[in-house]
C-alpha positions as a Markdown table, in Angstrom:
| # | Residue | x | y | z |
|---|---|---|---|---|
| 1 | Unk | 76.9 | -2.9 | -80.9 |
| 2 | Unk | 75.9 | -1.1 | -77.5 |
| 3 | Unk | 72.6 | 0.3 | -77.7 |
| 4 | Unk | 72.0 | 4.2 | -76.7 |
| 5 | Unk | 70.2 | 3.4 | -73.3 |
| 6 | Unk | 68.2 | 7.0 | -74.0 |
| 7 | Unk | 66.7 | 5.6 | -77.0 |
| 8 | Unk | 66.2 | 2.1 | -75.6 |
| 9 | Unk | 63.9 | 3.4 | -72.6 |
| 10 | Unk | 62.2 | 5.5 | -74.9 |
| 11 | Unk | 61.3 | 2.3 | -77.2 |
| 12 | Unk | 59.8 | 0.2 | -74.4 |
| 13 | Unk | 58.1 | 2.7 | -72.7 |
| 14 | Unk | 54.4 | 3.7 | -71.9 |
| 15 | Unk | 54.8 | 6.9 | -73.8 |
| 16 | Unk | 55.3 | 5.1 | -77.1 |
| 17 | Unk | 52.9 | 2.8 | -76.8 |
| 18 | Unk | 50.3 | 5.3 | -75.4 |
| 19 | Unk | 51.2 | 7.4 | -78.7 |
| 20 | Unk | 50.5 | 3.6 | -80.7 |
| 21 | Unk | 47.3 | 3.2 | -79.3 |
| 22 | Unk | 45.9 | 6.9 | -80.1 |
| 23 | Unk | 47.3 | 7.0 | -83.5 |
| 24 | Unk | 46.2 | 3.7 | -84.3 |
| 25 | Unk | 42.8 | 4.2 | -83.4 |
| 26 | Unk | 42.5 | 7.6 | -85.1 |
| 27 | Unk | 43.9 | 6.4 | -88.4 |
| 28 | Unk | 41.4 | 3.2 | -88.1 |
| 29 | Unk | 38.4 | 5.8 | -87.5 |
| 30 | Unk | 39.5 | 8.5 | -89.9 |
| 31 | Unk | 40.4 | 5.6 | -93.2 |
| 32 | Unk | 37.9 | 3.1 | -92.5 |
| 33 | Unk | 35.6 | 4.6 | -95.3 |
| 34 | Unk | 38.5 | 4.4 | -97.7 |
| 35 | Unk | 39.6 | 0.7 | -96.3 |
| 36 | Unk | 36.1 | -0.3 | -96.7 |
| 37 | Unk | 36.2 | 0.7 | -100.6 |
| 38 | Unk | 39.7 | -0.5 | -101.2 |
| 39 | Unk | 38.7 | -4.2 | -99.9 |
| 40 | Unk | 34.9 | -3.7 | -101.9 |
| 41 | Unk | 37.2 | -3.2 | -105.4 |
| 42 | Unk | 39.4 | -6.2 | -104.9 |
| 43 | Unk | 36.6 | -8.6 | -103.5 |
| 44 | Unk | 34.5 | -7.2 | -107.2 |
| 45 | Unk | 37.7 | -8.7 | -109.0 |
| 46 | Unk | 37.0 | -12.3 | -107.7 |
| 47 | Unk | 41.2 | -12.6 | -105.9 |
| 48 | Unk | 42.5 | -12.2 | -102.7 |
| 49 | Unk | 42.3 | -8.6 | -101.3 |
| 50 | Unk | 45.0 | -8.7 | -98.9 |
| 51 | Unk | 49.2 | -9.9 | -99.0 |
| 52 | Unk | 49.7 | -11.1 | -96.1 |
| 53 | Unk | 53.3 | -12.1 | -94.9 |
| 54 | Unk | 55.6 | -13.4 | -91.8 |
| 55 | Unk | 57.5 | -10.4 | -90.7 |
| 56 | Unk | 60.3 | -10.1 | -88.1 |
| 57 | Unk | 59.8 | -8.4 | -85.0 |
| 58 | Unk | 60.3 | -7.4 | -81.4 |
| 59 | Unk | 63.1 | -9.5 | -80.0 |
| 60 | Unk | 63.3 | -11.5 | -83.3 |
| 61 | Unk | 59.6 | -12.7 | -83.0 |
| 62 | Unk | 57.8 | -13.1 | -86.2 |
| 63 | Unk | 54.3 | -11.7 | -87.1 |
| 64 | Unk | 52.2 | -11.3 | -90.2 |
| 65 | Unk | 52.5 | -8.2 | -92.0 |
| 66 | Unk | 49.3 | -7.7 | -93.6 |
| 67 | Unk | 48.7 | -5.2 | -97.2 |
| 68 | Unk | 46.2 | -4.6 | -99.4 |
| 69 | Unk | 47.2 | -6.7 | -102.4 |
| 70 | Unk | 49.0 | -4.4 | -104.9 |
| 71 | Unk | 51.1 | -7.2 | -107.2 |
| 72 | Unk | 49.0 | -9.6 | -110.0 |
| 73 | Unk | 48.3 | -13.3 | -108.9 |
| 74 | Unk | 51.3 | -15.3 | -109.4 |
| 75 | Unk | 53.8 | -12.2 | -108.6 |
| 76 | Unk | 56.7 | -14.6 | -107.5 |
| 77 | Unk | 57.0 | -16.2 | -110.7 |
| 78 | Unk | 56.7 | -13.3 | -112.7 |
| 79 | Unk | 59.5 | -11.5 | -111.0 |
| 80 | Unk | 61.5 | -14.8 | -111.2 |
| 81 | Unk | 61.6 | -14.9 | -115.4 |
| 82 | Unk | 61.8 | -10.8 | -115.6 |
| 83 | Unk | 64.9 | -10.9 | -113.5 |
| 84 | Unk | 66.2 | -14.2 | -115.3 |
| 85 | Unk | 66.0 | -11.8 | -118.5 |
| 86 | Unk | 67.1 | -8.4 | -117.4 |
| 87 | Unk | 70.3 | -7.6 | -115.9 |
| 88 | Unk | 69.3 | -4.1 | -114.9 |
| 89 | Unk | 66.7 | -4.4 | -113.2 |
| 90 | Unk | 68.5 | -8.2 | -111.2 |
| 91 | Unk | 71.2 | -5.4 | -109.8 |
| 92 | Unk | 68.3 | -3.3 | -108.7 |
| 93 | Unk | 66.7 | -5.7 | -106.9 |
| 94 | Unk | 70.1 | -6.6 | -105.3 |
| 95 | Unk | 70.9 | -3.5 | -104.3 |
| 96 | Unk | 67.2 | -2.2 | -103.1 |
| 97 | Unk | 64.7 | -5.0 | -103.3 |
| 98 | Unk | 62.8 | -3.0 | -105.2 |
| 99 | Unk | 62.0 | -2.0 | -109.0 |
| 100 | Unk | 60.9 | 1.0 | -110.0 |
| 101 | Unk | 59.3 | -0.7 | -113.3 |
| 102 | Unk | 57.5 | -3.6 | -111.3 |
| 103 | Unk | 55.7 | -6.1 | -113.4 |
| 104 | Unk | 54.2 | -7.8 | -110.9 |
| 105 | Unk | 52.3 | -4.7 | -110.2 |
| 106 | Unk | 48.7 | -3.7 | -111.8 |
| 107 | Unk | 47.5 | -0.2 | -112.1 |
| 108 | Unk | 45.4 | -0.3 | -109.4 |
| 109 | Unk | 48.0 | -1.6 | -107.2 |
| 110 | Unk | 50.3 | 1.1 | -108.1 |
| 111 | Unk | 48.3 | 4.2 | -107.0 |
| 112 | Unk | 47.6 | 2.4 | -104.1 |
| 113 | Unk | 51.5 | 1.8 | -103.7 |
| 114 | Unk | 52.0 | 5.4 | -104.5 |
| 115 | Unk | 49.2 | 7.0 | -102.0 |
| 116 | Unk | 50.8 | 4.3 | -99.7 |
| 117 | Unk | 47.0 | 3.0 | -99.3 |
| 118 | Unk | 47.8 | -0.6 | -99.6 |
| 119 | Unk | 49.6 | -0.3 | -95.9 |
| 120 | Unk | 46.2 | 0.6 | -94.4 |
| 121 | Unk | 45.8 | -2.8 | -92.5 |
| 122 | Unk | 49.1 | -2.4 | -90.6 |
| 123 | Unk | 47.2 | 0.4 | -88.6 |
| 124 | Unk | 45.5 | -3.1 | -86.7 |
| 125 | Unk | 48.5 | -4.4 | -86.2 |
| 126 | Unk | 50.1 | -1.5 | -84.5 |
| 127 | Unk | 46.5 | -1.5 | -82.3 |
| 128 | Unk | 47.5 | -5.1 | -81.6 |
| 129 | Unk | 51.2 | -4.2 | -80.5 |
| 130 | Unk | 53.2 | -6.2 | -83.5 |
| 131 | Unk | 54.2 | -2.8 | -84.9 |
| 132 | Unk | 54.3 | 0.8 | -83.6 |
| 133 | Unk | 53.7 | 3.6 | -85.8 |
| 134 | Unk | 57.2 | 4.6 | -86.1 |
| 135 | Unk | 59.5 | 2.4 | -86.4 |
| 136 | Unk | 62.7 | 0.2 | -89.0 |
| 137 | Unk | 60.3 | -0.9 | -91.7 |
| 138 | Unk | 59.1 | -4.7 | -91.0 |
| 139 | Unk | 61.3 | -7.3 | -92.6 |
| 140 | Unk | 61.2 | -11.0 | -93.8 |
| 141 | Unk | 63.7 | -13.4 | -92.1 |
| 142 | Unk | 65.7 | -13.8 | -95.4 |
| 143 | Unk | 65.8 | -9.9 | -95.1 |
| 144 | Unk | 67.1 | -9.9 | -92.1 |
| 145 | Unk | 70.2 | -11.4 | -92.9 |
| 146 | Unk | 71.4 | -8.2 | -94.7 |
| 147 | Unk | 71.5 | -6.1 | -91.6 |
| 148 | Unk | 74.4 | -8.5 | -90.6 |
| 149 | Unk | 75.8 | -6.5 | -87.5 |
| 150 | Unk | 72.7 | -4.5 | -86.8 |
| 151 | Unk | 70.4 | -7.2 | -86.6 |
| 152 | Unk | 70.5 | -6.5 | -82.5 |
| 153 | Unk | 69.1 | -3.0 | -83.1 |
| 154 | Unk | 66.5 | -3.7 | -85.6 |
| 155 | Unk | 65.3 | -6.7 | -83.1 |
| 156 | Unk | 65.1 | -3.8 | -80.5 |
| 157 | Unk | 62.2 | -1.9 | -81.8 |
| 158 | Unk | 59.0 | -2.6 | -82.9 |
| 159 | Unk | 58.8 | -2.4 | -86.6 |
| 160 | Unk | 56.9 | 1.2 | -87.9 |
| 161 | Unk | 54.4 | 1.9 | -90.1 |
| 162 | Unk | 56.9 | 4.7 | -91.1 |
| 163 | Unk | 60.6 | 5.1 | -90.3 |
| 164 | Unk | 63.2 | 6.9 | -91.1 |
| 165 | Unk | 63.4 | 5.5 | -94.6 |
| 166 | Unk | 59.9 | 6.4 | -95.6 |
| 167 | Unk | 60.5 | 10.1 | -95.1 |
| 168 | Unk | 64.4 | 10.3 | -96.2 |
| 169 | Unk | 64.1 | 8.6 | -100.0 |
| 170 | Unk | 62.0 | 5.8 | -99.2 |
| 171 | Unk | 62.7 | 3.2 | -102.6 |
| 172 | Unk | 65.4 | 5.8 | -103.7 |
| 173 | Unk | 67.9 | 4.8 | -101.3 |
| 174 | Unk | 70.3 | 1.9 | -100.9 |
| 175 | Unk | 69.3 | -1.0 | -99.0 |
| 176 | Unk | 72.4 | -0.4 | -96.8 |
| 177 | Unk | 71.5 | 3.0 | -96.1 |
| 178 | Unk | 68.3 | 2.2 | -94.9 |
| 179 | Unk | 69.8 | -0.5 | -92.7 |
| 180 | Unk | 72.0 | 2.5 | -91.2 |
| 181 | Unk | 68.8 | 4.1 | -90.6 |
| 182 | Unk | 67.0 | 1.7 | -88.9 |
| 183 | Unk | 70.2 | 1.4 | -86.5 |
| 184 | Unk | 70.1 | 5.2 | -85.9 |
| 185 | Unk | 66.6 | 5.0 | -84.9 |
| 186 | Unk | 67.0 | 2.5 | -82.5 |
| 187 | Unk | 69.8 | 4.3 | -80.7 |
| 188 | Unk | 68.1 | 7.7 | -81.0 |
| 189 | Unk | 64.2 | 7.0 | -80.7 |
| 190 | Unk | 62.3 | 10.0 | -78.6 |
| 191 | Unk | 59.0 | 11.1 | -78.3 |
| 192 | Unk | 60.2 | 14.5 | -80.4 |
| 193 | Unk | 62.0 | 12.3 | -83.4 |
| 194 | Unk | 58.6 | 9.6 | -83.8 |
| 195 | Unk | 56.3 | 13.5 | -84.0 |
| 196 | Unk | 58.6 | 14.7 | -86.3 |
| 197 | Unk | 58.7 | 11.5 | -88.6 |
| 198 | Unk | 54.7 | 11.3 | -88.4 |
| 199 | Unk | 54.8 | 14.9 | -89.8 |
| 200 | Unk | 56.7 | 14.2 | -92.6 |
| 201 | Unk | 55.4 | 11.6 | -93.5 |
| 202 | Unk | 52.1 | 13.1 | -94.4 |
| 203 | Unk | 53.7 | 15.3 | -96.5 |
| 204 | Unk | 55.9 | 12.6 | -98.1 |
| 205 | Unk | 52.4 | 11.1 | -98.6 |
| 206 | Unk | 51.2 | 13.9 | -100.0 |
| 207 | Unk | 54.0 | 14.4 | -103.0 |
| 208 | Unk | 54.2 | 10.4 | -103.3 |
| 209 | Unk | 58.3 | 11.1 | -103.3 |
| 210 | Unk | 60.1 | 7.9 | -103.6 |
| 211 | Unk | 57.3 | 6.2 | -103.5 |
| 212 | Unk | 56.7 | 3.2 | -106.6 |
């Protein structure tokens, strides 16, 4: 696939990263009170207060994704046996990688799922230059294989805090779609598109839709 060379400038140039840097110091200074709280309330529970995991990115190079921990201790195992013994939700997760009725997840990970909260820490990592602020949302090597003929154009971005996904369904839409979505981005990314994403995406954030 031949990569829109409009886009492609945009994606590597100072602009974008100028606009990473400013946003990802004003969302550390504006959330650090609530990131301080969030990480007090897990540490008062006695387990690990952040998921951290190898993510793919620029060029194919991998980096760790950090979140606030949302899922119980021993989450892989748990989502193992409920899929062994529900058919439903094993063709959601096929079809998404998600479940809407996760029981991996405690309360308090939930509202931090649904505010979007437990993605706090990511704000370093687009500081750091792993991630940008907008963005195809970060994905494990085994993920990767689904994007099949548009693994070039998710490898040609820096993964986002929020993408097109997050503000056009987010869990409600098919894993494909998103994939066609993270292609248009990287053929289409502008100065103009990333603004109007980071708009919507507060308000997406403020009406939790899609979000679970």
């Amino acid at each position: 696939m031949k990569l829109n060379k409009r886009g492609g400038a945009y994606l590597s140039s100072k602009r974008k990263r100028a606009l990473d840097l400013m946003g990802g110091a004003l969302g550390v200074g504006v959330f650090f009170p609530v990131f301080c709280g969030l990480y007090a309330f897990r540490r008062l529970q006695n387990e690990p207060v952040f998921f951290m995991q190898e993510r793919i990115g620029l060029g194919g190079k991998a980096f760790i994704c950090p979140k606030f921990r949302s899922m119980t201790v021993g989450a892989d195992g748990i989502l193992q046996d409920y899929l062994k013994e529900n058919e439903e939700a094993r063709a959601e997760w096929n079809e998404t990688q998600k479940l809407k009725d996760d029981p991996r997840i405690d309360s308090f990970g939930l509202f931090i799922r649904k505010t979007s909260l437990d993605e706090l820490p990511q704000f370093f990592v687009v500081i750091s230059g792993a991630m940008s602020l907008v963005g195809p949302r970060p994905v494990t090597d085994c993920e990767l294989i689904k994007y099949k003929r548009s693994v070039r154009a998710y490898r040609s971005c820096r993964p986002g805090l929020t993408g097109i996904w997050q503000v056009s369904g987010r869990n409600d839409v098919s894993y494909q779609r998103r994939v066609a979505m993270d292609r248009y981005y990287s053929m289409n990314a502008s100065a103009g598109l990333d603004l109007y994403i980071l708009l919507k995406t507060v308000f997406i954030i403020l009406t939790r839709k899609g979000a679970y």
